[in-house]
N, C-alpha and C positions, 0 to 999 in steps of 0.2 A: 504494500500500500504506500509505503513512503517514497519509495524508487519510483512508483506512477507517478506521485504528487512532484518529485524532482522532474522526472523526464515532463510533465505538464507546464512546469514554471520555468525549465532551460527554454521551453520552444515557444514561451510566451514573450519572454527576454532575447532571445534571439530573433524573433519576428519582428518584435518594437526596433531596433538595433538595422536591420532590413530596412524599416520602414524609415525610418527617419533617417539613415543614406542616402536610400532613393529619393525623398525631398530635397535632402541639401544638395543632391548631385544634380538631380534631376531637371537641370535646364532654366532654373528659377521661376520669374513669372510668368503665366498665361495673358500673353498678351494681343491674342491673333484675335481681331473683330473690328466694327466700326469705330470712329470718332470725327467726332463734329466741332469745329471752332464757332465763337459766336456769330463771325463772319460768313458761315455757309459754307467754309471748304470741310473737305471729308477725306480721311486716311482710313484706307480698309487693309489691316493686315491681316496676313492670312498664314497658315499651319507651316508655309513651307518656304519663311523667309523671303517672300514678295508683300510689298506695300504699293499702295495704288493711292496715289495723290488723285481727288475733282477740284476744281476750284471754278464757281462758277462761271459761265461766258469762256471757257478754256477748255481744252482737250484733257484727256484723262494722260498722267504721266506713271511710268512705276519703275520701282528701284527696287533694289534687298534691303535688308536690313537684319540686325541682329540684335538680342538681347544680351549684355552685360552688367554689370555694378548698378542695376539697378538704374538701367537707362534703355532706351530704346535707339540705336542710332542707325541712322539712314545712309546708306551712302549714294549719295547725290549721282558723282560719276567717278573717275578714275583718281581725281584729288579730295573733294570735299565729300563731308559727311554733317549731317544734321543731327545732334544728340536731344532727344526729348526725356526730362525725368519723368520716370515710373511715381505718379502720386495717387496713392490706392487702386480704382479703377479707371483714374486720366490718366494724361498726357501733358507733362509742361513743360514748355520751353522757354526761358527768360533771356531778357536783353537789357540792361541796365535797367532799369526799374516797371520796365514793358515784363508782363507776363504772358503767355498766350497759354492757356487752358483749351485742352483738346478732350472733352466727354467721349467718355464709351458710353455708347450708344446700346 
């Protein structure tokens, strides 16, 4: 009976131990979906490191992008890159006292 109750609490401890690797390892935020600026443009990111800029009266553009350090950043083209912070389920990017908040939608 006690060798059951150990072999049950090793694989209970070992599970959690699993589990919370695969969180920290695991790619960090879920960030693949809509977002909206107050201004009307729209970023749709998607599962497979493609982001799709609209901005009204304009054609649709789209880049990659990648999640890191708790940032989203775009790269523009072969030099520049757009970093947006990860703030809970937005998107900001600031410029000297200019904020721009991007809602998930």
């Amino acid at each position: 009976m006690k060798i059951v109750a150990l072999v049950v609490i090793l694989a209970m401890v070992v599970g959690g131990i699993a589990i919370s690797l695969f969180a920290a390892l695991g790619g960090g935020p879920q960030v693949a979906g809509t977002y909206k600026s107050s201004d009307g443009r729209k970023l749709v990111l998607d599962n497979k490191g493609t982001v799709t800029l609209t901005v009204p009266g304009q054609p649709s553009a789209t880049a990659r992008y990648t999640v890191k350090d708790g940032q989203v950043v775009i790269q523009v083209d072969a030099k520049n890159k757009v970093a947006f912070d990860i703030d809970g389920e937005d998107l900001v990017i600031q410029s000297g006292d200019k904020v721009d908040r991007w809602v998930r939608q």
